[in-house]
PDB file as gemmi writes it, atoms N, CA and C in Angstrom:
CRYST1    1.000    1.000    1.000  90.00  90.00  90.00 P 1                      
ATOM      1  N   UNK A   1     100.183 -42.704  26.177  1.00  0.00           N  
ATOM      2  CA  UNK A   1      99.658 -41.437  26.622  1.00  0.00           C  
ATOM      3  C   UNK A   1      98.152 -41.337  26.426  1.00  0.00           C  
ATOM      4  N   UNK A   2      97.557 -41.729  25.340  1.00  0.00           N  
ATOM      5  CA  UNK A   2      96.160 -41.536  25.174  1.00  0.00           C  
ATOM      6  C   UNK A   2      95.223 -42.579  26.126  1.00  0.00           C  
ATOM      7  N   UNK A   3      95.726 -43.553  26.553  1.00  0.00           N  
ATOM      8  CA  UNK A   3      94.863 -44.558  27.318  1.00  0.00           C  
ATOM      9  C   UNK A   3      94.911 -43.770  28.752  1.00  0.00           C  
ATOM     10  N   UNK A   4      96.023 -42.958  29.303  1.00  0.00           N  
ATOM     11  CA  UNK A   4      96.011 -42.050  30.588  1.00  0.00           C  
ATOM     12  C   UNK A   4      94.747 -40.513  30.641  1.00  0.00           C  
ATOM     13  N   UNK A   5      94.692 -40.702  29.579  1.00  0.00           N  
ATOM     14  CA  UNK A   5      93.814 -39.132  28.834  1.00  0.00           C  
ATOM     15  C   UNK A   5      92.190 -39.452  28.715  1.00  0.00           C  
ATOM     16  N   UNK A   6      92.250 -40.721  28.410  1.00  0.00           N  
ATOM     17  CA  UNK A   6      90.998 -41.265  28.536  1.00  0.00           C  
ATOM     18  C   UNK A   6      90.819 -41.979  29.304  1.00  0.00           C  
ATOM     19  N   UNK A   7      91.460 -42.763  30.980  1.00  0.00           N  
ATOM     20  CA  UNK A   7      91.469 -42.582  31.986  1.00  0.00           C  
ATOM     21  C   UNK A   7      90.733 -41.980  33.011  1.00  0.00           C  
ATOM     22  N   UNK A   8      91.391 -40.414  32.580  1.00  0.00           N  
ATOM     23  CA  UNK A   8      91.243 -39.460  33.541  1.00  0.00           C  
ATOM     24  C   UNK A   8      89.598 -38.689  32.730  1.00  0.00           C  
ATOM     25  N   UNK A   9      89.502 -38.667  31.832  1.00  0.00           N  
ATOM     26  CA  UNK A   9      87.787 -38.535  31.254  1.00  0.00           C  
ATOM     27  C   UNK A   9      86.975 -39.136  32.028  1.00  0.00           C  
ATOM     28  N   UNK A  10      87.057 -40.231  32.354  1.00  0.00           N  
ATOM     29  CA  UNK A  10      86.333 -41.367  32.667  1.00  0.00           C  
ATOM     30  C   UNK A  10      86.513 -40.976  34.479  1.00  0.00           C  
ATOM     31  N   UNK A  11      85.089 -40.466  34.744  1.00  0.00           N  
ATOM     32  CA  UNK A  11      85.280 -40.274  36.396  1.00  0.00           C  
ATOM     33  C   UNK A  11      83.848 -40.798  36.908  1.00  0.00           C  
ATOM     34  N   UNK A  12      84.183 -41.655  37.737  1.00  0.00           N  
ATOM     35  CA  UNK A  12      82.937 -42.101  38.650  1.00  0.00           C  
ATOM     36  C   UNK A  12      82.294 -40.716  39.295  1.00  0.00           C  
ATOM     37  N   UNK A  13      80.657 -40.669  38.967  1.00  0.00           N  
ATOM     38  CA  UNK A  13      80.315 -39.251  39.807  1.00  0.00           C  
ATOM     39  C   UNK A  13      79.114 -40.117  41.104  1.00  0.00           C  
ATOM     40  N   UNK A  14      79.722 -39.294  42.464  1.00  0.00           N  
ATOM     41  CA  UNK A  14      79.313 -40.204  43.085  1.00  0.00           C  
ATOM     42  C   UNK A  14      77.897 -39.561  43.847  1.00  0.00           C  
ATOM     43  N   UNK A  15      77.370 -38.301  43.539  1.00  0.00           N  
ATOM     44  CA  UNK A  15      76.888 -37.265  44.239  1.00  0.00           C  
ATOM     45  C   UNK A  15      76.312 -36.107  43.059  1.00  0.00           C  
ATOM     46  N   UNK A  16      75.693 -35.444  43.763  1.00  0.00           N  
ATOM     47  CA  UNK A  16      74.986 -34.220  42.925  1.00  0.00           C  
ATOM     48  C   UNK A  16      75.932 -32.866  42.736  1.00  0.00           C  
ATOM     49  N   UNK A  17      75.969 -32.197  41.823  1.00  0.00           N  
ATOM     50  CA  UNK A  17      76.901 -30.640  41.573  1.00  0.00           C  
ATOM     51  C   UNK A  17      76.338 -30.261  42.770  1.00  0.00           C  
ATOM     52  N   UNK A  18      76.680 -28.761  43.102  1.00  0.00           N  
ATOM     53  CA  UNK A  18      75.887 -27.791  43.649  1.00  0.00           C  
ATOM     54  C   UNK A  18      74.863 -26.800  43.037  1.00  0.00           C  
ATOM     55  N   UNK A  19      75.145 -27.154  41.674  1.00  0.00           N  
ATOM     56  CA  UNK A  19      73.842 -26.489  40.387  1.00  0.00           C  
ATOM     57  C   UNK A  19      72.563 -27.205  40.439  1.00  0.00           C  
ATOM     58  N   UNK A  20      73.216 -28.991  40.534  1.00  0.00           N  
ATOM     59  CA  UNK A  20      72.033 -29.725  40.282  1.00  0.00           C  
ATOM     60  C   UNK A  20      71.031 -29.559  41.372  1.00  0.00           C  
ATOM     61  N   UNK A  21      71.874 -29.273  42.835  1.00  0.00           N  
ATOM     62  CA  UNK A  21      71.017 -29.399  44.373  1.00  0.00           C  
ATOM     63  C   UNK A  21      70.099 -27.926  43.590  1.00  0.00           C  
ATOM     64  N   UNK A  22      71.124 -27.028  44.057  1.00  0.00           N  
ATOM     65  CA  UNK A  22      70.039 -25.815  43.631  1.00  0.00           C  
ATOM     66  C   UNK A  22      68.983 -25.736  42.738  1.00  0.00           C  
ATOM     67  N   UNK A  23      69.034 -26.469  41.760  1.00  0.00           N  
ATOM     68  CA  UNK A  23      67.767 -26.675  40.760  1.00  0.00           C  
ATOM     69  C   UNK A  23      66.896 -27.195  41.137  1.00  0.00           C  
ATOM     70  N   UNK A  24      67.440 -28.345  41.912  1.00  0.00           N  
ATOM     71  CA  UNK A  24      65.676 -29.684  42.293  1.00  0.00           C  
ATOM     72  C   UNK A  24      65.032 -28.429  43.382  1.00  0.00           C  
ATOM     73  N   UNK A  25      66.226 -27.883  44.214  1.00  0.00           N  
ATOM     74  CA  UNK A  25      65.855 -27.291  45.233  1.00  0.00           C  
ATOM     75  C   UNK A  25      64.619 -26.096  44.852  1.00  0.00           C  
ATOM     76  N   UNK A  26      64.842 -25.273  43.968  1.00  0.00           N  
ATOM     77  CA  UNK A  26      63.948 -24.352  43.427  1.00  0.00           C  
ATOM     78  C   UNK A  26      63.144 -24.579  42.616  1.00  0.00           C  
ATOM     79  N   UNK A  27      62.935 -26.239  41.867  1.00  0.00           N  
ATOM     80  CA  UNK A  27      61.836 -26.480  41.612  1.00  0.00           C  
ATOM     81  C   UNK A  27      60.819 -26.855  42.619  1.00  0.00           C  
ATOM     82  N   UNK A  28      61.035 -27.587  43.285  1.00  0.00           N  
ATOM     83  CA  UNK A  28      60.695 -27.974  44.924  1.00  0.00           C  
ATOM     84  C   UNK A  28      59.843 -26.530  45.247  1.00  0.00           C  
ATOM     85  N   UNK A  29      60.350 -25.464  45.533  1.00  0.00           N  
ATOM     86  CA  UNK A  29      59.542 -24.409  45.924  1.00  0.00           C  
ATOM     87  C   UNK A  29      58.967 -24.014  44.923  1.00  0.00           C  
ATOM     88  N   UNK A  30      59.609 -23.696  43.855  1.00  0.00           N  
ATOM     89  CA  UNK A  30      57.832 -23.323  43.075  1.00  0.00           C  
ATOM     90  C   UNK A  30      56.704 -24.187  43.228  1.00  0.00           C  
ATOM     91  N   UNK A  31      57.286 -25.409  42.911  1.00  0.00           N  
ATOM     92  CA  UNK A  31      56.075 -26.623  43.148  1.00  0.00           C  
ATOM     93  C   UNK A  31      55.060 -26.394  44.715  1.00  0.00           C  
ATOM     94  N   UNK A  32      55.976 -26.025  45.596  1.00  0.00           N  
ATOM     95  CA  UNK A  32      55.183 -25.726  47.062  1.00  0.00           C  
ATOM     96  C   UNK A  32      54.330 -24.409  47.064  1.00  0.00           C  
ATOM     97  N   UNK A  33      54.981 -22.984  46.658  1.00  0.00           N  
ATOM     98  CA  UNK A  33      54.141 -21.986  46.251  1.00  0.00           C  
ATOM     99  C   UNK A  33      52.643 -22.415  45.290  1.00  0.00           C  
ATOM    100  N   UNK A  34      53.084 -22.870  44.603  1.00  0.00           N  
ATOM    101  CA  UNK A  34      51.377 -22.986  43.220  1.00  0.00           C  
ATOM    102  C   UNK A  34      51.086 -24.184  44.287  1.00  0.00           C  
ATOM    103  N   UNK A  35      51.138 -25.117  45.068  1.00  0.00           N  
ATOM    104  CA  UNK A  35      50.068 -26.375  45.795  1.00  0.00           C  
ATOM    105  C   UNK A  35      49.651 -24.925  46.852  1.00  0.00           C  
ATOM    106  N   UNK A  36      50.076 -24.124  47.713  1.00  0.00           N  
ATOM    107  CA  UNK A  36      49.815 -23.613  48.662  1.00  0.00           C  
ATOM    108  C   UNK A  36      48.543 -22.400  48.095  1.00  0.00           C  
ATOM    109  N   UNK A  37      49.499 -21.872  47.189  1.00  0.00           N  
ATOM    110  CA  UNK A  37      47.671 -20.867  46.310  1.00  0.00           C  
ATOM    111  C   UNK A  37      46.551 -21.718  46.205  1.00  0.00           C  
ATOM    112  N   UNK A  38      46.754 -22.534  45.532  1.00  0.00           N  
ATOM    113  CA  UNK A  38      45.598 -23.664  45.171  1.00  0.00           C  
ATOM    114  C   UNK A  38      44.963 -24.010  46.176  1.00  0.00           C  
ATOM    115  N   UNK A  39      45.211 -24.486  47.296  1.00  0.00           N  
ATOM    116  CA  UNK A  39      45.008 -25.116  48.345  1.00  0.00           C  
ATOM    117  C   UNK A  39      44.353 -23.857  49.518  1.00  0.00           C  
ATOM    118  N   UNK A  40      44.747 -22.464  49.356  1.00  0.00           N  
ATOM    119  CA  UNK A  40      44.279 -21.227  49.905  1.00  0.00           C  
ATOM    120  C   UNK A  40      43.136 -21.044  49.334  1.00  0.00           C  
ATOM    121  N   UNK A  41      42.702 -21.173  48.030  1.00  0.00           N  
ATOM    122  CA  UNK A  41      41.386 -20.585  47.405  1.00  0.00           C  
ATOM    123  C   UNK A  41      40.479 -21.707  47.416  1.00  0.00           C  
ATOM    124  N   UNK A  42      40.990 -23.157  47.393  1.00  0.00           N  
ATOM    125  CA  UNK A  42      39.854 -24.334  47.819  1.00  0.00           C  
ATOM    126  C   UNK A  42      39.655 -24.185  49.156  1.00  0.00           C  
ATOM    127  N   UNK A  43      40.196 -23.473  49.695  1.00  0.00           N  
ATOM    128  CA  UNK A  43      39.603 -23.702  51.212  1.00  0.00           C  
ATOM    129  C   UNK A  43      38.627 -22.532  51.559  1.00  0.00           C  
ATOM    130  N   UNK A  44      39.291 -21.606  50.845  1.00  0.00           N  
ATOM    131  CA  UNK A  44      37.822 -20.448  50.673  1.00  0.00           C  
ATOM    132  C   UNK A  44      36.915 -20.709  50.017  1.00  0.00           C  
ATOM    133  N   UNK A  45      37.022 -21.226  49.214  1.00  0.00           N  
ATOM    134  CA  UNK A  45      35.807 -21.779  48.402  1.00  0.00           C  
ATOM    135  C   UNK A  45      34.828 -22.579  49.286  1.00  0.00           C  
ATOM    136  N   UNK A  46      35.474 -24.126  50.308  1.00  0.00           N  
ATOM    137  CA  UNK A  46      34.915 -24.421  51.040  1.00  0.00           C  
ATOM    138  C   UNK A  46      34.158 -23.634  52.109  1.00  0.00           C  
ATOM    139  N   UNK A  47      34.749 -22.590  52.313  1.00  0.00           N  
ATOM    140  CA  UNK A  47      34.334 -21.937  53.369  1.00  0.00           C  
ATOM    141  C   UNK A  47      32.933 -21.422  52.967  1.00  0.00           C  
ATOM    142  N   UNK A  48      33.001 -20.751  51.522  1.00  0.00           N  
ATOM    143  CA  UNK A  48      32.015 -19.876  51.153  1.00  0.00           C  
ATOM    144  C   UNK A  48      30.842 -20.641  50.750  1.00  0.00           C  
ATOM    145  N   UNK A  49      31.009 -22.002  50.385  1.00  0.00           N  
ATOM    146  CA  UNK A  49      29.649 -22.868  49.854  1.00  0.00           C  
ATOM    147  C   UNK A  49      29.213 -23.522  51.733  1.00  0.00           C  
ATOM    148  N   UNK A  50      29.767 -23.897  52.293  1.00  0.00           N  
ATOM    149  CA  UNK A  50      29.422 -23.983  53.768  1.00  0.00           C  
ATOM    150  C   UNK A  50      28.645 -22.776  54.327  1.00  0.00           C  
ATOM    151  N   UNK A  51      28.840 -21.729  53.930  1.00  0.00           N  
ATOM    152  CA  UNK A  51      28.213 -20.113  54.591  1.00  0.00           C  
ATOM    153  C   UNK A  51      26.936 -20.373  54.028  1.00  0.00           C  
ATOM    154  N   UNK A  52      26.751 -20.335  52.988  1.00  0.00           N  
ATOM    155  CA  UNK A  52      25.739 -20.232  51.445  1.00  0.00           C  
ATOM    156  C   UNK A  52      24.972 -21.568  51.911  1.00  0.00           C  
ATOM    157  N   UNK A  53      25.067 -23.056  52.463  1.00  0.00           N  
ATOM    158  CA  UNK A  53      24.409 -23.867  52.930  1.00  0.00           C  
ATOM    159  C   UNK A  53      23.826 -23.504  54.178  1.00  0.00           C  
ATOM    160  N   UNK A  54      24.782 -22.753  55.277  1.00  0.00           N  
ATOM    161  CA  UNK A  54      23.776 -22.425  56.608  1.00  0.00           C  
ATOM    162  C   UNK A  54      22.899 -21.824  56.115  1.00  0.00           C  
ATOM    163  N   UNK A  55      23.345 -20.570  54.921  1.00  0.00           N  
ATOM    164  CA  UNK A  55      21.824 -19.179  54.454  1.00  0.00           C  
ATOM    165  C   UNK A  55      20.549 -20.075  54.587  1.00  0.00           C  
ATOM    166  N   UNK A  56      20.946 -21.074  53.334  1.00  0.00           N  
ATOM    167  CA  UNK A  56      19.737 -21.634  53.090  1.00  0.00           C  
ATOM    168  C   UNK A  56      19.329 -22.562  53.643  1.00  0.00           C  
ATOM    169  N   UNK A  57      19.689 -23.349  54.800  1.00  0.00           N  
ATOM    170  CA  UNK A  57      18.773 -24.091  56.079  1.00  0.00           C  
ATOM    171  C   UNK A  57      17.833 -23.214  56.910  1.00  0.00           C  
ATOM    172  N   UNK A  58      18.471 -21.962  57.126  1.00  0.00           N  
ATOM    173  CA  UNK A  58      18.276 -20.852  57.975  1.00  0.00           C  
ATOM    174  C   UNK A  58      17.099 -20.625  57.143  1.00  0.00           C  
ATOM    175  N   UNK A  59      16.956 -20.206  56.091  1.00  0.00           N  
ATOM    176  CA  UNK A  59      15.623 -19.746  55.144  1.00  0.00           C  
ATOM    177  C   UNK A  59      14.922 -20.845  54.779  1.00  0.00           C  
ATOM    178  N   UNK A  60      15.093 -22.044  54.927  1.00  0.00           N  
ATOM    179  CA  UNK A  60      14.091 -23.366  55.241  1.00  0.00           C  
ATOM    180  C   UNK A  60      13.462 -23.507  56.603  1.00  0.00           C  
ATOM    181  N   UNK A  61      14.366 -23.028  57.258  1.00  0.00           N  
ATOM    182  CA  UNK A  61      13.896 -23.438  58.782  1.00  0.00           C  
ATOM    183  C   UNK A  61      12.747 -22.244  59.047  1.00  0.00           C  
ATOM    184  N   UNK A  62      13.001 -20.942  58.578  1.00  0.00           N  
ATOM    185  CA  UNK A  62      12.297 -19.487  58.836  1.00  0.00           C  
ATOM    186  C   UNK A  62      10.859 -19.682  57.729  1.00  0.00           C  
ATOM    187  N   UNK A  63      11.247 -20.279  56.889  1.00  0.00           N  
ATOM    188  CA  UNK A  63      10.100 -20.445  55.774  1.00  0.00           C  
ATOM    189  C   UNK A  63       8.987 -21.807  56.972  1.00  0.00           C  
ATOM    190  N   UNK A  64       9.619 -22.681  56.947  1.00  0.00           N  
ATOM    191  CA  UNK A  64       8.679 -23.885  57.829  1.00  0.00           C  
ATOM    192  C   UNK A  64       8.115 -23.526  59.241  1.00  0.00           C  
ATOM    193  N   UNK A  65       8.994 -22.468  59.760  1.00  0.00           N  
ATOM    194  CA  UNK A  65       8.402 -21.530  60.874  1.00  0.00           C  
ATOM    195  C   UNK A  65       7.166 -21.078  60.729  1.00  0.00           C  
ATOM    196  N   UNK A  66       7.509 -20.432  59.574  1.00  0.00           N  
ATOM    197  CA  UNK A  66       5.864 -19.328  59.130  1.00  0.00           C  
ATOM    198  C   UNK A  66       5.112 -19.817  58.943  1.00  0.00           C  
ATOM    199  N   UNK A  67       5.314 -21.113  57.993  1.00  0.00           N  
ATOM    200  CA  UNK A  67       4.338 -21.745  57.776  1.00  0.00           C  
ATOM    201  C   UNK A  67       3.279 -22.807  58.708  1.00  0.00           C  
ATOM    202  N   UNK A  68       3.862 -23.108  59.443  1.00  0.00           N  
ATOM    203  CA  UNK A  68       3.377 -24.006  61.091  1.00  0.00           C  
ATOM    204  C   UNK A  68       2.658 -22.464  61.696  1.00  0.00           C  
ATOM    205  N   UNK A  69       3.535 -21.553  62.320  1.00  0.00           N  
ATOM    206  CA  UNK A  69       2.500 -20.498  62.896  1.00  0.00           C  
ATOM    207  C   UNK A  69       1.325 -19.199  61.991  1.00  0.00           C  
ATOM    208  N   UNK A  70       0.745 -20.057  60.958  1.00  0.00           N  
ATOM    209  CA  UNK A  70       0.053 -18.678  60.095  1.00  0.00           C  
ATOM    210  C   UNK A  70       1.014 -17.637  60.066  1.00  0.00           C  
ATOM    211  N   UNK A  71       1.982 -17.658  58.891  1.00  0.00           N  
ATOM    212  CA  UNK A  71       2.709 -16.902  58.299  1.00  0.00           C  
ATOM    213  C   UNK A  71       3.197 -15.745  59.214  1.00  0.00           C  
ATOM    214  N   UNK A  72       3.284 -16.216  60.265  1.00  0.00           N  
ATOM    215  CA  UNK A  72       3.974 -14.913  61.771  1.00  0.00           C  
ATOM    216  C   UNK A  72       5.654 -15.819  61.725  1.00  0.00           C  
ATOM    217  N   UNK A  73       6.378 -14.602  61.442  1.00  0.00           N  
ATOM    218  CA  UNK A  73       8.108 -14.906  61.934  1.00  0.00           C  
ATOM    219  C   UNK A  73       8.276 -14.415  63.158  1.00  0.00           C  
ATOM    220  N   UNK A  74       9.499 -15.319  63.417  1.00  0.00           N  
ATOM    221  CA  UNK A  74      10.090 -14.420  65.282  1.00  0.00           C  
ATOM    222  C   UNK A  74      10.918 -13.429  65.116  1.00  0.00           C  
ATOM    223  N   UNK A  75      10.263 -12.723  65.606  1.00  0.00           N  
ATOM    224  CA  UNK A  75      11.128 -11.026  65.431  1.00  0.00           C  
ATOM    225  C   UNK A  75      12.690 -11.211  65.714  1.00  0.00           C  
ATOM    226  N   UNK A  76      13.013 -10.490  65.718  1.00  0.00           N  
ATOM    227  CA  UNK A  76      14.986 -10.459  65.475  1.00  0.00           C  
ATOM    228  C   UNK A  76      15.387  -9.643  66.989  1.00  0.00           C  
ATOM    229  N   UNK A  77      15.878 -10.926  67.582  1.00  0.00           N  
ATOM    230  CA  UNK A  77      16.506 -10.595  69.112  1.00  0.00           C  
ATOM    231  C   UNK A  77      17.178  -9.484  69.092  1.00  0.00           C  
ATOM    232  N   UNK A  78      17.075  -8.702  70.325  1.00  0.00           N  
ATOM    233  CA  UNK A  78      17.876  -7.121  70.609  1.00  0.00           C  
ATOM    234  C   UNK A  78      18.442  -7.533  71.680  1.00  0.00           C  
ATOM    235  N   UNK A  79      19.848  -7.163  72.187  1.00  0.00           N  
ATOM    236  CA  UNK A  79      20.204  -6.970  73.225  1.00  0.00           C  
ATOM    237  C   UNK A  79      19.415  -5.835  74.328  1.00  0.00           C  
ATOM    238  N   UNK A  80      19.064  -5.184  73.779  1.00  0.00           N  
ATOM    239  CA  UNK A  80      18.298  -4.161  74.045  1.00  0.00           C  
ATOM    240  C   UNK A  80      16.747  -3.850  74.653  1.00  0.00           C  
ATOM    241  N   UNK A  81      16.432  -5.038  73.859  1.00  0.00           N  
ATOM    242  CA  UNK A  81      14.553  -6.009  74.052  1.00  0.00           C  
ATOM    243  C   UNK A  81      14.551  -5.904  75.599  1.00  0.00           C  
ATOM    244  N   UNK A  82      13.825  -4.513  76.461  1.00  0.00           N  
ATOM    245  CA  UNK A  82      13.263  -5.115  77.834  1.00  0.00           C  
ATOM    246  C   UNK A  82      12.488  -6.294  77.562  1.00  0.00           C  
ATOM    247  N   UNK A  83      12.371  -6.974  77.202  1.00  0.00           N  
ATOM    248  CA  UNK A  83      11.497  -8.468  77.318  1.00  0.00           C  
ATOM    249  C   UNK A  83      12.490  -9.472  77.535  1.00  0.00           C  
ATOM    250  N   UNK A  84      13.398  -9.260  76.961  1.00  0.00           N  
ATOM    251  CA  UNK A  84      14.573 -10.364  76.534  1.00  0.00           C  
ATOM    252  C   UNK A  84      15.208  -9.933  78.269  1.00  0.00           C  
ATOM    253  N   UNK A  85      15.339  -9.133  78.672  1.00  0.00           N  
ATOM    254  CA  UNK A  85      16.339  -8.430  80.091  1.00  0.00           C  
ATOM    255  C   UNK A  85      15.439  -8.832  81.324  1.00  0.00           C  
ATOM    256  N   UNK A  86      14.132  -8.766  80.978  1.00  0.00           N  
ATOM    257  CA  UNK A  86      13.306  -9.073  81.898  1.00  0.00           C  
ATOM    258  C   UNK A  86      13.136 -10.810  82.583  1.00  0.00           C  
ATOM    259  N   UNK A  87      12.939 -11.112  81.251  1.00  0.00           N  
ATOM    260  CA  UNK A  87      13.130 -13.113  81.049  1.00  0.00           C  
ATOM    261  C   UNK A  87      14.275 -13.368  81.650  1.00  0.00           C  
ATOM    262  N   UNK A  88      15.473 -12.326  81.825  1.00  0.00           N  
ATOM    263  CA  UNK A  88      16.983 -13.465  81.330  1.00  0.00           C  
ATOM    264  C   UNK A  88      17.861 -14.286  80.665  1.00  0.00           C  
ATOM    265  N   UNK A  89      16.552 -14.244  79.564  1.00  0.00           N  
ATOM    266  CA  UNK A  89      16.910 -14.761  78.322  1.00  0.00           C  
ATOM    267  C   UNK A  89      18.345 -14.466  77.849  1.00  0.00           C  
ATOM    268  N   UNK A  90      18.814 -15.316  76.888  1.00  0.00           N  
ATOM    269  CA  UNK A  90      20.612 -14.516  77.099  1.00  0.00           C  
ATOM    270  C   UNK A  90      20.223 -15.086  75.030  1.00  0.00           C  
ATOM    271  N   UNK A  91      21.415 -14.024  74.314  1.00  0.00           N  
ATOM    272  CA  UNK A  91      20.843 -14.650  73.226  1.00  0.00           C  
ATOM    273  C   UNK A  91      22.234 -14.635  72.548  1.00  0.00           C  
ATOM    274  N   UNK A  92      22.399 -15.650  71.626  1.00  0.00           N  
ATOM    275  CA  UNK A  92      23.897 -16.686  71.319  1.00  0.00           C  
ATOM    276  C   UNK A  92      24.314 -15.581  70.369  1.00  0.00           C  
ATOM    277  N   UNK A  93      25.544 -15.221  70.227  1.00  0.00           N  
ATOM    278  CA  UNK A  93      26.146 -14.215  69.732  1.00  0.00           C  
ATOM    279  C   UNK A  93      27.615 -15.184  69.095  1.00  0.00           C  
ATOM    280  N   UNK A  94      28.220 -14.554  67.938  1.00  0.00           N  
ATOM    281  CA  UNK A  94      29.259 -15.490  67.411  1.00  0.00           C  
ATOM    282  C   UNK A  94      30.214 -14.977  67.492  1.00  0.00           C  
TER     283      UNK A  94                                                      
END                                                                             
């Protein structure tokens, strides 16, 4: 009787519970939630040091302006500027 008892103890497992799926499974998504935050605020971040690099080409380029024409800047385009309507000038808008 005891060699049938310890037999039947003895079971080949050939596959995962349905506890074990559910566990990897919901570690799996937390793991995807915290990469996806992370990955949302480095990309703003990128975004915001890219903004902060045009500023300051833009204020190199406006500084080397002034300085080539005796400290005169180019006034700030109007849609509005009869000069600009008159020319045809068209001026780049984002």
């Amino acid at each position: 009787m005891e060699t049938v008892a310890r037999e039947r103890t003895v079971v080949e497992r050939k596959g995962f519970t349905l506890i074990e799926l559910l566990v990897i499974i919901s570690i799996i998504a937390l793991l995807l939630a915290i990469t996806t935050t992370i990955l949302r605020r480095a990309r703003e971040q990128a975004r915001q040091v890219q903004c902060r690099s045009n500023l300051r080409q833009l204020g190199l380029a406006r500084g080397m302006y002034a300085d080539v024409c005796l400290d005169w800047l180019p006034r700030a385009a109007n849609h509005r500027d009869p000069i600009l309507r008159r020319t045809g000038a068209r001026i780049l808008s984002s």
